[in-house]
Each structure stands twice: as structure tokens, then as C-alpha cells.
matplotlib code that plots the C-alpha trace (Angstrom):
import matplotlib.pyplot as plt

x = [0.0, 1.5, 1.6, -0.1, 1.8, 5.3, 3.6, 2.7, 6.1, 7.6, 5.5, 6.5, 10.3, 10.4, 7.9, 7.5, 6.7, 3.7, 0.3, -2.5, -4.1, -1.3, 0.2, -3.3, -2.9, 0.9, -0.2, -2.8, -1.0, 2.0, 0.3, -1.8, 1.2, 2.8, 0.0, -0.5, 2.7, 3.9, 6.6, 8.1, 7.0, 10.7, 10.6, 7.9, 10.1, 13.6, 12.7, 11.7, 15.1, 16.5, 13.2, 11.7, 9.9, 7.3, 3.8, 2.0, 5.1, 5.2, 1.7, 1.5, 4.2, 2.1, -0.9, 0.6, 2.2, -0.8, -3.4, -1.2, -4.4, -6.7, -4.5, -3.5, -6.8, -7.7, -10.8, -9.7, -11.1, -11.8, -9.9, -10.7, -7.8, -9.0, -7.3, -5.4, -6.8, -7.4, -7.8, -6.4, -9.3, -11.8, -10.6, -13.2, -12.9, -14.0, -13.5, -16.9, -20.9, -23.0, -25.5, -25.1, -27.0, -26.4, -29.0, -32.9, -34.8, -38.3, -40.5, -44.2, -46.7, -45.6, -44.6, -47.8, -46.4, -46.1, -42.1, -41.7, -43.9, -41.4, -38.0, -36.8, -37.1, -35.3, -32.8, -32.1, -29.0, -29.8, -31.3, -34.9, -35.5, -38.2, -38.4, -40.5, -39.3, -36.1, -35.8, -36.4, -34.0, -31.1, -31.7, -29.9, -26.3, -24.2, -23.0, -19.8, -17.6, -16.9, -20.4, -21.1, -18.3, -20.1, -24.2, -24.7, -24.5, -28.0, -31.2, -34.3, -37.4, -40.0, -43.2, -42.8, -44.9, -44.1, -41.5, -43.4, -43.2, -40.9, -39.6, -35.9, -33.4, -31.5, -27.8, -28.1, -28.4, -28.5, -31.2, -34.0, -34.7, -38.6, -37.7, -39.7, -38.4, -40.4, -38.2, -38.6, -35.1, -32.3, -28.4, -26.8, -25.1, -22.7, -19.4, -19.2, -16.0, -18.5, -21.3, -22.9, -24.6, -21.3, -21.6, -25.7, -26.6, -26.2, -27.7, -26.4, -27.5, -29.7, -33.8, -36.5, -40.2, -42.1, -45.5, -45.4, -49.5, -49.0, -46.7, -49.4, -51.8, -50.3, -49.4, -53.5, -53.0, -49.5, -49.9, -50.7, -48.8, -44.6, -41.9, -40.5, -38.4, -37.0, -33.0, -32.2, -31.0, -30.6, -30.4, -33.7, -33.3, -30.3, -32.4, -35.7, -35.0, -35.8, -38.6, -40.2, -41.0, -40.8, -44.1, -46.2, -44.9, -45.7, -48.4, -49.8, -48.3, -50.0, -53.2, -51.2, -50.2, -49.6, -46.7, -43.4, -42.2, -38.0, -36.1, -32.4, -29.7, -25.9, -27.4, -28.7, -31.3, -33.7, -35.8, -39.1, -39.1, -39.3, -41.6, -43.8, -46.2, -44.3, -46.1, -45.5, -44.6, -42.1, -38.6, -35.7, -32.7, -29.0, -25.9, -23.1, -19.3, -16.7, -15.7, -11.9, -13.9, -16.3, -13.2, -11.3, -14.4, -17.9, -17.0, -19.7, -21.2, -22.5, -20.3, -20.9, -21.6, -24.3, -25.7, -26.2, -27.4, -29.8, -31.0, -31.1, -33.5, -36.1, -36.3, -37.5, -39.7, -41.4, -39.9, -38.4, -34.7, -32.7, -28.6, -27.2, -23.5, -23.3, -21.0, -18.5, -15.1, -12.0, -9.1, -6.5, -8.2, -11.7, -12.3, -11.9, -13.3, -16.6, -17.0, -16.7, -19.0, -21.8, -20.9, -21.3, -24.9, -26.4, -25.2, -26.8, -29.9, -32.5, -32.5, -36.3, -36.2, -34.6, -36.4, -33.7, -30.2, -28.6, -24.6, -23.3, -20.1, -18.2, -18.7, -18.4, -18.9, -15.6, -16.9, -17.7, -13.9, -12.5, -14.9, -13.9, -10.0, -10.8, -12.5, -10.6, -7.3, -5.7, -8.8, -7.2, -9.8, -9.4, -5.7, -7.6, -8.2, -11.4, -12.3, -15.5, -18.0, -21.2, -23.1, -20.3, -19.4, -15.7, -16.6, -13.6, -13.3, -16.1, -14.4, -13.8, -17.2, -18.5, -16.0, -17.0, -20.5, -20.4, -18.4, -20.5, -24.0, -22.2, -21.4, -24.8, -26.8, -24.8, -27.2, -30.0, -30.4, -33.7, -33.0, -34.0, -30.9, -30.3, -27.5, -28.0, -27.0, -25.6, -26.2, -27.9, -25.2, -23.9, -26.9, -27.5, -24.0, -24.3, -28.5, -29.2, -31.6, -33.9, -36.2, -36.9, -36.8, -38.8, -41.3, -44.5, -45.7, -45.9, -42.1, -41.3]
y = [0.0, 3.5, 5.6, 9.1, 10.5, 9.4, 11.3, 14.6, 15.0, 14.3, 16.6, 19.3, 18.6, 18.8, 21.2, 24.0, 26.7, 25.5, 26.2, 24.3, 23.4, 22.7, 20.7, 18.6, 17.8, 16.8, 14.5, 13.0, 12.2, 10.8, 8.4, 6.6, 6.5, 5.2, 2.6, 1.5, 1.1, -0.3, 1.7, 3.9, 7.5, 8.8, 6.9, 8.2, 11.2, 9.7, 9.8, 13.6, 14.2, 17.3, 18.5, 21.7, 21.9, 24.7, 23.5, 23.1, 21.2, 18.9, 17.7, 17.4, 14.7, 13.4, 13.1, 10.9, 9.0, 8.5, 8.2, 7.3, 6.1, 9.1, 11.7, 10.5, 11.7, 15.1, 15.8, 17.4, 15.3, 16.4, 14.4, 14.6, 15.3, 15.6, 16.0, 13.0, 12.0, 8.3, 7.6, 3.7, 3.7, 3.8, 0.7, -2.2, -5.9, -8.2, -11.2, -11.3, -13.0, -11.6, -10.7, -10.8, -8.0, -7.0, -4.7, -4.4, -1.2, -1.8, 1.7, 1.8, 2.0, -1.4, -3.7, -5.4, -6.3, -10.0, -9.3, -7.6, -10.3, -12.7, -10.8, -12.4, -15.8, -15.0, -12.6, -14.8, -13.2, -9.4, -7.4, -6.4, -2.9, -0.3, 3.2, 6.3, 6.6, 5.9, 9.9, 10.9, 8.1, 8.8, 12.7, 14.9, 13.2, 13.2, 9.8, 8.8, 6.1, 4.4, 4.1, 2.4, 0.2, -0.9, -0.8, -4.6, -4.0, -2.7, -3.1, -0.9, -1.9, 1.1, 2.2, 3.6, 6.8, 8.5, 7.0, 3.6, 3.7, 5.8, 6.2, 5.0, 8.0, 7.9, 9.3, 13.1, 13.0, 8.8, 7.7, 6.6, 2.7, 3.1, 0.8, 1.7, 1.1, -0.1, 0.1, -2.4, -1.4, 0.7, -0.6, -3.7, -6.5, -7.6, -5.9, -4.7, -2.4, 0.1, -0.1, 3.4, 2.9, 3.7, 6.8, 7.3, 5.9, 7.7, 5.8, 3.8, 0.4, -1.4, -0.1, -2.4, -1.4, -3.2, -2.3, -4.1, -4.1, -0.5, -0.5, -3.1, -0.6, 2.1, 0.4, 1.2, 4.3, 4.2, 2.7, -1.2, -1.6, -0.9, -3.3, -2.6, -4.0, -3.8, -3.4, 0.0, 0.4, -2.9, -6.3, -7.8, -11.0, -11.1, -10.2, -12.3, -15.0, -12.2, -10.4, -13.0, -10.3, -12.4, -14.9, -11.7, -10.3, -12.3, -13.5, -9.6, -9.3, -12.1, -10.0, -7.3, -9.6, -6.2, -5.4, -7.3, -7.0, -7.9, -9.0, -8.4, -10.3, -11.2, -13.9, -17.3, -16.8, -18.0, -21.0, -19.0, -18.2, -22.0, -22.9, -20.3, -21.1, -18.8, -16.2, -15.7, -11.7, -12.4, -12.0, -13.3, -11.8, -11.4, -9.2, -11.1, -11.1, -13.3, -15.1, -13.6, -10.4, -11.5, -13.1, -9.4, -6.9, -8.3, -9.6, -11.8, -12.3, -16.1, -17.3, -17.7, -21.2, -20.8, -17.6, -19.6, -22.6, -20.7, -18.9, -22.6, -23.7, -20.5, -21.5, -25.1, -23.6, -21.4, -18.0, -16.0, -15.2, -12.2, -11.0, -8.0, -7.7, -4.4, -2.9, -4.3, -4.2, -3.9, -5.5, -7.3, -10.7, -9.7, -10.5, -14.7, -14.4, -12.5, -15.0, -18.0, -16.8, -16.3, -19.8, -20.6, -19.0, -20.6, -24.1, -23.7, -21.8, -22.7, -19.3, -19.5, -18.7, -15.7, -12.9, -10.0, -9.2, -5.3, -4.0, -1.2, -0.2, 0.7, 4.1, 6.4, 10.0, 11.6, 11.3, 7.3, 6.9, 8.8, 6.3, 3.2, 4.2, 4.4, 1.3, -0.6, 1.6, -1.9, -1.9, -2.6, -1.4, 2.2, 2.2, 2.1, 5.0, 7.1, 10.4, 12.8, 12.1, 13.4, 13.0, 14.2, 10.3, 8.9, 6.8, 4.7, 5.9, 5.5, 3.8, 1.2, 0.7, 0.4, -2.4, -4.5, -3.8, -5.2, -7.9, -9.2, -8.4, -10.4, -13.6, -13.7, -13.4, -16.8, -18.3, -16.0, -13.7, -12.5, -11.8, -8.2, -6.5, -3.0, -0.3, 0.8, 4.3, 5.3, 8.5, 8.6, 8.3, 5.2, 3.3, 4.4, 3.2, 0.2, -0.3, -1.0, 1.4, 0.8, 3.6, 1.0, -2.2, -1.0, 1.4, -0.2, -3.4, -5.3, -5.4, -7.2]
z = [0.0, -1.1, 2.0, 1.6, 4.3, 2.1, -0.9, 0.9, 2.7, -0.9, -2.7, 0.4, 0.4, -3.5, -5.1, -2.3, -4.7, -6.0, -3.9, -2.1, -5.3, -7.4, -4.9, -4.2, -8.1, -8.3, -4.6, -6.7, -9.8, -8.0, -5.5, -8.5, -10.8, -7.9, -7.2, -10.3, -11.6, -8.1, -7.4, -4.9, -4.3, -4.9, -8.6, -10.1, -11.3, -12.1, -15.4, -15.2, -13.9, -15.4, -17.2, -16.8, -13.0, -14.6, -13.2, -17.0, -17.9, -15.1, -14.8, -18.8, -18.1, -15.0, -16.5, -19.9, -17.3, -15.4, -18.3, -21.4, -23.7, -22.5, -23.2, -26.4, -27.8, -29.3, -27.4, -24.0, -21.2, -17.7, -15.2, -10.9, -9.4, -6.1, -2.2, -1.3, 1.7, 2.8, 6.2, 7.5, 10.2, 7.2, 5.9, 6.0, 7.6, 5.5, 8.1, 9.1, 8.9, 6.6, 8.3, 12.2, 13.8, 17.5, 17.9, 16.5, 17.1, 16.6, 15.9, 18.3, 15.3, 13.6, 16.6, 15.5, 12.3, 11.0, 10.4, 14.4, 16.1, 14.0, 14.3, 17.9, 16.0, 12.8, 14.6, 17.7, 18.9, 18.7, 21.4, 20.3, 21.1, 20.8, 20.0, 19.2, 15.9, 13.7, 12.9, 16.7, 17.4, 15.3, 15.3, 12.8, 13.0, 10.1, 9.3, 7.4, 6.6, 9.7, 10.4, 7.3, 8.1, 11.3, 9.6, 9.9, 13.7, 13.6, 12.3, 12.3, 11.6, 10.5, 9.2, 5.8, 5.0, 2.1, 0.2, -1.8, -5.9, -7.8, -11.2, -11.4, -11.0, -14.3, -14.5, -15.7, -19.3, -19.6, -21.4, -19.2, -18.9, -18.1, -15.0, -11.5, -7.9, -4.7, -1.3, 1.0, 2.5, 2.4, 2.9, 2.4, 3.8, 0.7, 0.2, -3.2, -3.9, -6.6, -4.6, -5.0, -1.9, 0.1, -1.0, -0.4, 2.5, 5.8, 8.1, 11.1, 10.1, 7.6, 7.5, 6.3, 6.3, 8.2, 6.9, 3.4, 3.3, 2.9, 0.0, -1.8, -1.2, -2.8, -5.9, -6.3, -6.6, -8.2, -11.9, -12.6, -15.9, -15.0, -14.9, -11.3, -9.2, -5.2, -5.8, -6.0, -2.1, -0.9, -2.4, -3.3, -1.4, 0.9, 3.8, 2.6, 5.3, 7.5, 6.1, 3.7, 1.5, -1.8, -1.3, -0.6, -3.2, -5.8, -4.6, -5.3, -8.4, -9.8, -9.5, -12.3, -14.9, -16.9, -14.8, -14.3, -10.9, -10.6, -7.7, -8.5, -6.4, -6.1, -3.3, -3.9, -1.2, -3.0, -1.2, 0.1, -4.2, -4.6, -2.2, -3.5, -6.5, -9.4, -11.4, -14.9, -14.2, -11.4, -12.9, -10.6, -11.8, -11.0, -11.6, -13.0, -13.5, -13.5, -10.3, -10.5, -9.9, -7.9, -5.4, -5.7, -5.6, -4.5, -1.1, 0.8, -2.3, -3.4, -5.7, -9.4, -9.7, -6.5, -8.6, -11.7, -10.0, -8.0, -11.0, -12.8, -9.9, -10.4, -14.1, -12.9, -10.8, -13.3, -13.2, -15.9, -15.0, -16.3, -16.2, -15.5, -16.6, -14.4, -13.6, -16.2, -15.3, -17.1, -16.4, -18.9, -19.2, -19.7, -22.9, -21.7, -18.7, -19.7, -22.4, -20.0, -18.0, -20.6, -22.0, -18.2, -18.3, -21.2, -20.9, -17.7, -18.0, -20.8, -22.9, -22.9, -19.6, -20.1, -20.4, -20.6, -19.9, -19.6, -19.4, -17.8, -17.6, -14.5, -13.0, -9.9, -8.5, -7.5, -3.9, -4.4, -5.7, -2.3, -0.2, -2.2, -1.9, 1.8, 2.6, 0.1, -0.1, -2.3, -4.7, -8.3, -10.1, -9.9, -11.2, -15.1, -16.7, -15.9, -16.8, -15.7, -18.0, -19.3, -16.0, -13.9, -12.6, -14.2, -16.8, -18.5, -22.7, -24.5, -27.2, -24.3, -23.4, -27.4, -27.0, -24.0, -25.2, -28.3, -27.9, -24.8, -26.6, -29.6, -27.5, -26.3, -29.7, -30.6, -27.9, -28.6, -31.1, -30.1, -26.1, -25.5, -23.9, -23.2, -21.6, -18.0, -16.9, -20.5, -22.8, -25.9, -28.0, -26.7, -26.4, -30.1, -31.4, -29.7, -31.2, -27.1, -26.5, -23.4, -25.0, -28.1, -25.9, -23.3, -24.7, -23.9, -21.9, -25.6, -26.1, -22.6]

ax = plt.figure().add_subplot(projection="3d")
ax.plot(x, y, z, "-o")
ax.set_aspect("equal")
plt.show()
């Protein structure tokens, strides 16, 4: 691990006469050169040595160094330089249960509940509390990344009053996907390096409405013909031991059979699904990579072989299954390893089960990258080259991405030319270079 400290003190001993700023920049530039080339601080510049020390000239040099295919193009991309500062306390322990809550605060107006009658049984070694409220209980603290560190320590169950059906919330400027969200939580208890929920929740532990009658109801009033689905802030099923969500959920959703409701997972938690009689309309899906990145990057994860062979059992049952190659992540042998893992998925999964697959690139705010370098100050994957894209969030080139799509949407039309598939989070241009438009795919209720 490059020290930060080492870099500072260099950039201090050897380049006094620049400012705050220009020194932040120079800081930045040297620890990720020095990272990803994995070299010492003092050898990033031996190279340099007797080269002009003017600011413009040095960080020109820097920045080839730093992002030699990126600034090789005429187009002048925007890059984040931004404040070294990684702190060693942030980083995260991965040596733990999944899921092994210490504490459950209970809120007054749903202790009645099915879930909080249940949740002594199904949490057996936490201490059941209750409280007035979750806000009047947490109050208006701030909460950063150690908390997040330590959210699995506490779980609050709630009444949910406001916040049931919603409209996906697009990237700025990314084309929208005409997907809807329900949640029935907020927070997670995998691991995942991107996950842009390190960077939105603030909260001290995981929250899961209790009062899922509610929700039904308001899909009433909502609209009856969406394709929805309960991922966006938690995992759909990691927790479903817990709540036993899923039966009620499709058992209501066989009532709609104009709307598709999706339960996206990286779990294989999946057993209340199969003892539950399947609805035609119930997708169970799952995001996918390669098990070299799912060993390196999505920590507590179920592996790949338990995620295809639980989405193997859900076709059996009835279901319709779905993939999401999302985020896709470069690294040198991607090419094999994304390949064997949709040769993987087809020879395991009957493509008639399938009912759609989407890609998405790899991408983060600024602000996720400094949380990911914190928690996971060894993480690989942010040594590649990212600049700040369209919607403000590094994206890597988009030459790359044409790349990985088309070669991924390629190997899967040799098992089924026909499966719709679409771009997540990606701008007009690219969905229309790569013909993956959601907008065409997903325009009505007739083309799922």
C-alpha cells in the first residue's frame, strides 16, 4: 500500500513553490502512478530528472504517465484530481458473517407487524428494542464512513410513510430505462467495492419497512402496468429469510399480470421463491461477473456457480430469469473471462427462460472513488483510466465501453439472437452506437 503521508512530505520537500491546489494535483498524480505502476514514491520522477519543474510542464508529463491512452486523444477530457486523503481507520474488515445484527430497534406504530412479532425468532441473537421513531431516534447526525463500516451491527425496523413507488433516478443526461423502484429497504449486507450505496446511504444500520400491506396498497393508486423492481438500495433477497417479502410479493403481483415485478440479487437466497407457487410476471434476476472479480471486488457475495445454479432452480420452478452484466469491469483478461462466464450461463440456464439481460459499464462520483480508496485503499480497479463524463461520474473511454458492449451483446446473440438486452446508466449516443436502446426495448408493456 502507497503511503499518503510518504507522498505529501515528498511533494512538500520537493515542489514547495507550487500552492495548495497545485500541490493537491501533483499529490494525486504521484500516489496513483505510484500505485498503479507499483513503485516507490521517490521513482515516479527519475525519469523527469533534469526536465523543466514549470507547473504546466510537469503535470503534462504526469498526466501521460498517469493516463497514457486518455490523453492520447484530441478531445480534452476532464480528469478529478482531487485531495489526497485516505484515512487507515476507514478501511473495512472483510473477516466477518454476513449478516449478524447485534442490535434491533423496533419503531411503536408497527410492533404489531407479522415481520416484528417474527424478528426475535429470525434474529435470535440481537437485542430487540423499541423506539419512538427511527428519525427521533437517530436525530440529525451526520454519518460517514466508519459508520457504514459498522451498519450490519443494527437493524431498524419502521413504518414507511411517504417513500413507496418511484420512477428510477437515471444518470443526468442517460437515457431513461422506463424501469420503477419499490423500497422495502435501504443498505446492504454484501461488500461490493463500486457499490454506490457507500456513497448514499447515511444511516447507522440497515432499515427495512415493516408495513409491506401498505406498500401493496399504494401500488393502487400508483400505476398497474410498470416493470418494477425492489433493488435500488438494498439487495432484493439477501435479507428475505428475515422479512419473507418475496411470497407476498408475488403473490400480489399475480393480480397485475400487466406489470413485471424484478427482484435483483448477487445472493442465492432463493428458497421462500421456490416454495412459493411462481407467477408468470415475477422475474428473478441477478448481476453477474466473472468469479476472479467477484473473489477481488464483491465480497460476501454467493459465488458464481451458487448464482447460476440458483438462477437454474427458479427457471425449474417457473420464473423467468434475467442478467445483469453491471458494472462491467476492465481488467487485462476480460475478454476470456466474460465469455466464459456467458458460455457458463447458457449451458446452464435454458435461454427460454430468459427474459432479458442489460450491461453497464463501471462508474463512480468523484466522492464514491475517495470512499472506495478508503474502505478498500488496495482496490485494483481504480488504477484504469477514468475520466468525468457526461453525467459528472468517471466513466472509462467511450471507445472502451462500445467495445466490451459489443463484444458481450455479440457472445450472447450466438445463444439468442432474439433476447432483448439493453445499456443501464448510458447516454444517448452510446446506447444508439451500440442499437441498445432501453427507450426502443422497453417502450411499452408489448415489447417485454
Amino acid at each position: 500500500m502507497i503511503s499518503t503521508s510518504k507522498v505529501k512530505t515528498y511533494i512538500d520537500q520537493n515542489f514547495s513553490q507550487f500552492g495548495v491546489t497545485r500541490k493537491q494535483e501533483l499529490s494525486r498524480l504521484i500516489y496513483e502512478i505510484a500505485k498503479r505502476e507499483q513503485c516507490q514514491v521517490d521513482d515516479v520522477l527519475k525519469d523527469y530528472q533534469g526536465q523543466s519543474l514549470e507547473f504546466d510542464h510537469l503535470k503534462k508529463y504526469l498526466m501521460r504517465r498517469r493516463f497514457p491512452q486518455l490523453t492520447k486523444e484530441k478531445d480534452n477530457k476532464r480528469f478529478a484530481l482531487t485531495k489526497l486523503d485516505i484515512n487507515p481507520d476507514y478501511r473495512v474488515e472483510l473477516n466477518k458473517k454476513t449478516i449478524d445484527f447485534k442490535n434491533v430497534y423496533i419503531e411503536e406504530a408497527i410492533k404489531d407487524t407479522l415481520l416484528a412479532q417474527n424478528i426475535s425468532q429470525r434474529c435470535p441473537d440481537a437485542k430487540i428494542q423499541y423506539i419512538e421513531s427511527y428519525k427521533k431516534h437517530v436525530g440529525k447526525i451526520k454519518f460517514g464512513i466508519k459508520d457504514y463500516n459498522e451498519r450490519m451491527n443494527s437493524l431498524f425496523l419502521m413504518k414507511e410513510n411517504y417513500d413507496f413507488f418511484k420512477q428510477c433516478p437515471c444518470s443526468n443526461k442517460s437515457v431513461f430505462c422506463g424501469y420503477h423502484v419499490i423500497n422495502l429497504g435501504s443498505g446492504c449486507a454484501f461488500e461490493c467495492r463500486y457499490c454506490y450505496l457507500q456513497d448514499y446511504i447515511n444511516s447507522p444500520g440497515i432499515i427495512i419497512p415493516a408495513n409491506i400491506e401498505d406498500f401493496f396498497d399504494q401500488f393502487l393508486k400508483y400505476k398497474q402496468d410498470i416493470r418494477i423492481g425492489s433493488g435500488e438500495l438494498t439487495d432484493s433477497l439477501v435479507f428475505d429469510h428475515i422479512t419473507e417479502f418475496s411470497p407476498r410479493i408475488v403473490e400480489f403481483f399475480r393480480k397485475f399480470p400487466k406489470s413485471q415485478f424484478e427482484f435483483k440479487t448477487k445472493s442465492d437466497n432463493v428458497n421462500l421463491l421456490l416454495n412459493a407457487r411462481s407467477a408468470g410476471n415475477i422475474i428473478i434476476s441477478w448481476s453477474m461477473n466473472p468469479q476472479v472479480i467477484i473473489d477481488s471486488v464483491e465480497h460476501l457475495t454467493a459465488s458464481l456457480d451458487k448464482r447460476i445454479e440458483a438462477a437454474k432452480k427458479c427457471a425449474q420452478a417457473g420464473y423467468k430469469v434475467a442478467f445483469h452484466f453491471d458494472p462491467i469491469i476492465y481488467f487485462k483478461d476480460w475478454e476470456e473471462e466474460y465469455k466464459g462466464l456467458i458460455d457458463q450461463i447458457f449451458q446452464s440456464v435454458p435461454k427460454e427462460s430468459i427474459k432479458w439481460m442489460s450491461l453497464g459499464a463501471l462508474r463512480m462520483t468523484p466522492r464514491l472513488k475517495h470512499i472506495i480508496e478508503n474502505r478498500f485503499p488496495d482496490s485494483s480497479m481504480l488504477d484504469e483510466e477514468f475520466y468525468v463524463s457526461y453525467d459528472e461520474k468517471l466513466r472509462y473511454d467511450q471507445n472502451l465501453r462500445l467495445e466490451m458492449y459489443s463484444k458481450i451483446k455479440a457472445w450472447i446473440k450466438d445463444y439468442a439472437p432474439q433476447l432483448a438486452m439493453y445499456l443501464c446508466m448510458e447516454d444517448k449516443s452510446t446506447c444508439s452506437e451500440s442499437q441498445s436502446s432501453p427507450l426502443k426495448q422497453f417502450r411499452s408493456n408489448e415489447s417485454l
